[in-house]
Residue frames as a rotation matrix with the C-alpha (Angstrom) as fourth column:
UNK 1
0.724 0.650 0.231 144.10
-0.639 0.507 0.578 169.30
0.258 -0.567 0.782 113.98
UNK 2
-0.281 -0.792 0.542 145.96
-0.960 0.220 -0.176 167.17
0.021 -0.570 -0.822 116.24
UNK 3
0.677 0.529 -0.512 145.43
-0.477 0.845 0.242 162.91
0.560 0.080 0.824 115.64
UNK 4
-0.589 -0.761 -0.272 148.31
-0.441 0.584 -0.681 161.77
0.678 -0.281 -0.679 117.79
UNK 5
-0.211 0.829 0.518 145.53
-0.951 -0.051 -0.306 161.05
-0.227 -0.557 0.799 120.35
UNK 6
0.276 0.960 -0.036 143.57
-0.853 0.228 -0.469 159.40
-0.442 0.160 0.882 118.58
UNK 7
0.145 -0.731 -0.667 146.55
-0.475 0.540 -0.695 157.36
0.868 0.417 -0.269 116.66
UNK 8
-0.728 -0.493 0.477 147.61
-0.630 0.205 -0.749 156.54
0.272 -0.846 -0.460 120.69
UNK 9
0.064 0.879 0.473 144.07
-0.898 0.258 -0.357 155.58
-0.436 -0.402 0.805 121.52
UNK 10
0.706 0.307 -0.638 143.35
-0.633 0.678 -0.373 153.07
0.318 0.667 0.673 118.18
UNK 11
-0.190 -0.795 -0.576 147.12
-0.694 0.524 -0.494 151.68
0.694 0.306 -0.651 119.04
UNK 12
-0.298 0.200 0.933 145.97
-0.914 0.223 -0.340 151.25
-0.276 -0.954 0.116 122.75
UNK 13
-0.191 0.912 0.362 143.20
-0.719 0.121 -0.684 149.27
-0.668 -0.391 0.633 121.69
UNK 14
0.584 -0.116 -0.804 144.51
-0.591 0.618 -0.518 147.18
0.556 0.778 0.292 118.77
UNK 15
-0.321 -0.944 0.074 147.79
-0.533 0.116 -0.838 146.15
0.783 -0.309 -0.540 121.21
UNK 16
-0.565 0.301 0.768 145.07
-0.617 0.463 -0.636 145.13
-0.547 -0.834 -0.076 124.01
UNK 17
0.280 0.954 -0.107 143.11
-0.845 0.192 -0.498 143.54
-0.455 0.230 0.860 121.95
UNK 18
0.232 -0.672 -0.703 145.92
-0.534 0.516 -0.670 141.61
0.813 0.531 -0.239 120.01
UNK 19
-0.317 -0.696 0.644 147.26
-0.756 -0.225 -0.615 140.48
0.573 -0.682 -0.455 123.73
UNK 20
-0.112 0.689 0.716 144.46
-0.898 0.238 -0.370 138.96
-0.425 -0.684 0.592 125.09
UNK 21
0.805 0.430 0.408 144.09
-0.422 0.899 -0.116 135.94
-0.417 -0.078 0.906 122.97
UNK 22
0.106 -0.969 -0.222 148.06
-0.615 0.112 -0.780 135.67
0.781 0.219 -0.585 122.78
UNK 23
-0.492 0.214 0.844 147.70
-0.828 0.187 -0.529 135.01
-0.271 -0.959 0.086 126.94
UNK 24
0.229 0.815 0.533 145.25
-0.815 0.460 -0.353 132.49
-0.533 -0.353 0.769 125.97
UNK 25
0.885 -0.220 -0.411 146.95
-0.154 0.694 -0.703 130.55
0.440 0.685 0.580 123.28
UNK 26
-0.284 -0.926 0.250 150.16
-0.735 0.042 -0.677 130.60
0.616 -0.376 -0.692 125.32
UNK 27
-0.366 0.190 0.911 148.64
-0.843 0.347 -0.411 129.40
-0.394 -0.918 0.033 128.36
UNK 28
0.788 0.553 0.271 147.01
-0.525 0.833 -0.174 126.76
-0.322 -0.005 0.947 126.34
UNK 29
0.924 -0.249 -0.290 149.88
0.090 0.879 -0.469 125.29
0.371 0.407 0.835 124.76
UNK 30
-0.307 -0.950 -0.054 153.07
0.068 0.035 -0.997 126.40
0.949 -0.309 0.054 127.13
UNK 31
0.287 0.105 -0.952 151.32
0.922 0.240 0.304 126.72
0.260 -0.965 -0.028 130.42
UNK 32
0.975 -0.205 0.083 152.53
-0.221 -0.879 0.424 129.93
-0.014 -0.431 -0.902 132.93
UNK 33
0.076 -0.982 0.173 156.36
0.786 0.166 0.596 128.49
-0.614 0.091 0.784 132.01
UNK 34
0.337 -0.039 0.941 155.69
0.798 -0.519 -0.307 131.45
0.501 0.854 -0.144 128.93
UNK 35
0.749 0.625 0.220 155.53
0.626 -0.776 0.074 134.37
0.217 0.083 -0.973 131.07
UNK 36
-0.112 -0.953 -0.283 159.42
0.417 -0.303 0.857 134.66
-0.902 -0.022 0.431 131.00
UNK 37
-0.543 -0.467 0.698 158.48
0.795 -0.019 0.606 135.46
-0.270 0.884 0.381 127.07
UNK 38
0.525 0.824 0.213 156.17
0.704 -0.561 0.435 138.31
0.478 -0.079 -0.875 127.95
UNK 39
0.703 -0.482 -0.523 158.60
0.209 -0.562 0.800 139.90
-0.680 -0.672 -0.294 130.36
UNK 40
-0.289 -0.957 0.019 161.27
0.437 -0.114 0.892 139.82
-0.852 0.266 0.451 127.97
UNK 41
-0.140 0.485 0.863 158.90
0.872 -0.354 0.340 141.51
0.470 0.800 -0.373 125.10
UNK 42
0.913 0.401 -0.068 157.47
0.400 -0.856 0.326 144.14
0.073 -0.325 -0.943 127.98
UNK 43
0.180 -0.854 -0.488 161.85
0.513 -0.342 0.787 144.85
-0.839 -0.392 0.377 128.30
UNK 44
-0.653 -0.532 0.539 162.42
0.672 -0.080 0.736 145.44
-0.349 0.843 0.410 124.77
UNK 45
0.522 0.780 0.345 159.34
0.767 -0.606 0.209 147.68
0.372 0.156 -0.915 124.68
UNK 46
0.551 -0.295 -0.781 160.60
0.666 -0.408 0.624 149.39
-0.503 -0.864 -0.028 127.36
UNK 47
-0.172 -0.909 -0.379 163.83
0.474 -0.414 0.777 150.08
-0.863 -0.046 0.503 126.04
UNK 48
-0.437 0.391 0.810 162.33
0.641 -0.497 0.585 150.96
0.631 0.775 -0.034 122.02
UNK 49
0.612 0.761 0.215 160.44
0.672 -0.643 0.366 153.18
0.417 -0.080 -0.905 124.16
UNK 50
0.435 -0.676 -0.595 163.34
0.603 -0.272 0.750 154.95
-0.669 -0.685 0.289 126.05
UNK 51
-0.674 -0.722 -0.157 165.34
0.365 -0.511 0.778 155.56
-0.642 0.467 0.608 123.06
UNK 52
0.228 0.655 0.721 162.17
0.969 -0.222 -0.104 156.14
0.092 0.722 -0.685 120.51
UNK 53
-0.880 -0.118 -0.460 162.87
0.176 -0.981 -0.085 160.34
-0.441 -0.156 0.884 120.12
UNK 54
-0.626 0.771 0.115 159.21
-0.058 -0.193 0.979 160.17
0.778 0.606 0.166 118.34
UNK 55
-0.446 0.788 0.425 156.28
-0.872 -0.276 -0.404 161.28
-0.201 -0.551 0.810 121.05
UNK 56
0.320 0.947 -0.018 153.81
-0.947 0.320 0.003 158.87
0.009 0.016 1.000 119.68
UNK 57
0.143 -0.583 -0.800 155.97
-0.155 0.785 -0.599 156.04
0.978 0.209 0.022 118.51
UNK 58
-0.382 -0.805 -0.454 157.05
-0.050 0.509 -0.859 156.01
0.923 -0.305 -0.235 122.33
UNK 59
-0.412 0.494 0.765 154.15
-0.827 0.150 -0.542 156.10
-0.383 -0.856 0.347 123.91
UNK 60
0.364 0.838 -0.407 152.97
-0.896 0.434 0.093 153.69
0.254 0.331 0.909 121.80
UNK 61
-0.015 -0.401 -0.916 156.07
0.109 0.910 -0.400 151.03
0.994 -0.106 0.030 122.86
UNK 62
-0.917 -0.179 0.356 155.45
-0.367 0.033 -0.930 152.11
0.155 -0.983 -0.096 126.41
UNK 63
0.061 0.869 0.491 151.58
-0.952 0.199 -0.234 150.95
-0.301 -0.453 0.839 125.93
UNK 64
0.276 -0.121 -0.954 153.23
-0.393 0.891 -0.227 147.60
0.877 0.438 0.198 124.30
UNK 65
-0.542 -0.730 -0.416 155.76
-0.041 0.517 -0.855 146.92
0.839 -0.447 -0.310 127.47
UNK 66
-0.826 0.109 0.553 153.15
-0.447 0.471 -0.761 147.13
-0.343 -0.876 -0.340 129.98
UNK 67
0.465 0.835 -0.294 150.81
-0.867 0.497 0.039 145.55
0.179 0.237 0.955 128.15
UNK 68
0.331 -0.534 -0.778 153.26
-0.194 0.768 -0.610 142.76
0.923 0.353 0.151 127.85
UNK 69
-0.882 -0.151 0.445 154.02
-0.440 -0.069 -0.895 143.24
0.166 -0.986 -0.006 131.94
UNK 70
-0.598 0.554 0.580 150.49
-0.801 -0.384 -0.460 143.18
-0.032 -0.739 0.673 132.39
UNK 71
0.276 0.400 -0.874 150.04
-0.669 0.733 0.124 139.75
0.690 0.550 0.470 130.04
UNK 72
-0.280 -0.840 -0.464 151.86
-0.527 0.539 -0.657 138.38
0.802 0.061 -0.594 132.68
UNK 73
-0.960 0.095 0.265 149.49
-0.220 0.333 -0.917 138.34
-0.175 -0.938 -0.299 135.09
UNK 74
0.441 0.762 -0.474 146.41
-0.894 0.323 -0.311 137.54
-0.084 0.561 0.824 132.56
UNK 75
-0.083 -0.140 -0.987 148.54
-0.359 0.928 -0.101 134.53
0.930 0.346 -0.127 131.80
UNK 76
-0.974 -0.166 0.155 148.14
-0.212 0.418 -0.883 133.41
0.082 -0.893 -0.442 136.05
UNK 77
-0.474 0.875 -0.097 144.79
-0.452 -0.336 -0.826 134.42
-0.756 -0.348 0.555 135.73
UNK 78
0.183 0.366 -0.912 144.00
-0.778 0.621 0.093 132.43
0.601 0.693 0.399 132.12
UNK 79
-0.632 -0.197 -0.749 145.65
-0.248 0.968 -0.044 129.22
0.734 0.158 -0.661 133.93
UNK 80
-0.748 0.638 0.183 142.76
-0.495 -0.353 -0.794 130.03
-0.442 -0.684 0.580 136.97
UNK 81
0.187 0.945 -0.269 140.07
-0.743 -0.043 -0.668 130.12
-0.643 0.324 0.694 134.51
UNK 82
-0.119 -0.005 -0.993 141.12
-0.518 0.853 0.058 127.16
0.847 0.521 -0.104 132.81
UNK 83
-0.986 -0.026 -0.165 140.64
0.071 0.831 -0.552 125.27
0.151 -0.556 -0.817 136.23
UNK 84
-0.624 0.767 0.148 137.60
-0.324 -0.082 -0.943 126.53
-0.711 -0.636 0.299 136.61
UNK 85
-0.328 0.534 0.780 136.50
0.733 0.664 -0.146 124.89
-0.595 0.524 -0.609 133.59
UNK 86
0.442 0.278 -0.853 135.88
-0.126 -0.922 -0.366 128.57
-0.888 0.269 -0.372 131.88
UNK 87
0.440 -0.575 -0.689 138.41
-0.896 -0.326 -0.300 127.69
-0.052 0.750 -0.659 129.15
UNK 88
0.994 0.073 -0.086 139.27
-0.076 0.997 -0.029 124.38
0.083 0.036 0.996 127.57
UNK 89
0.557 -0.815 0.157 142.39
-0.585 -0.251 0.771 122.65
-0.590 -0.522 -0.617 128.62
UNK 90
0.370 -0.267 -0.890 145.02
-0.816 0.365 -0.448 121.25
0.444 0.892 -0.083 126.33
UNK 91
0.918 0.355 0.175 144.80
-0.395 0.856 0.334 117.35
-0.032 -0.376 0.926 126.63
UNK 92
0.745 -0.631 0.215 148.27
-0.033 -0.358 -0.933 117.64
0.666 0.688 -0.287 125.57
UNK 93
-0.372 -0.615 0.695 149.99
-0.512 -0.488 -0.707 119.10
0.774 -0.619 -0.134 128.80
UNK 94
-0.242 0.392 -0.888 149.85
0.565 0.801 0.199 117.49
0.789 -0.453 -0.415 131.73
């Protein structure tokens, strides 16, 4: 039996799941100034994923680097839904 699948899948879905309320804790306490530190995580995926010579292992840093691409635009879209009152802003930041 073959689990790399299923090993890909679970990573998928731990890695999105782990992401999402990164985006949200950024955006609350650095604003959309972070999303230089997302890009530079979704590179270094990238590149672990380039040289990775392990199948799974390198699909699994290629579903990190665009997750981490794709935080970048959750993190436009978190500072959205914080105007819209959807998500609480930090009294903090101006």
């Amino acid at each position: 039996m073959n689990f790399a699948g299923i090993l890909v899948g679970l990573a998928t879905f731990l890695i999105i799941g782990i992401c999402h309320p990164i985006v949200i804790k950024a955006e609350y306490h650095y604003g959309t100034k972070s999303w230089w530190a997302f890009a530079l995580a979704g590179f270094i995926f990238l590149a672990l994923s380039l040289i990775c010579k392990h199948l799974v292992a390198s699909t699994i840093f290629g579903v990190a680097a665009f997750s981490a691409f794709w935080s970048i635009l959750e993190l436009f879209e978190q500072q959205k839904r914080v105007e819209k009152g959807w998500f609480p802003r930090n009294p903090k930041k101006k």
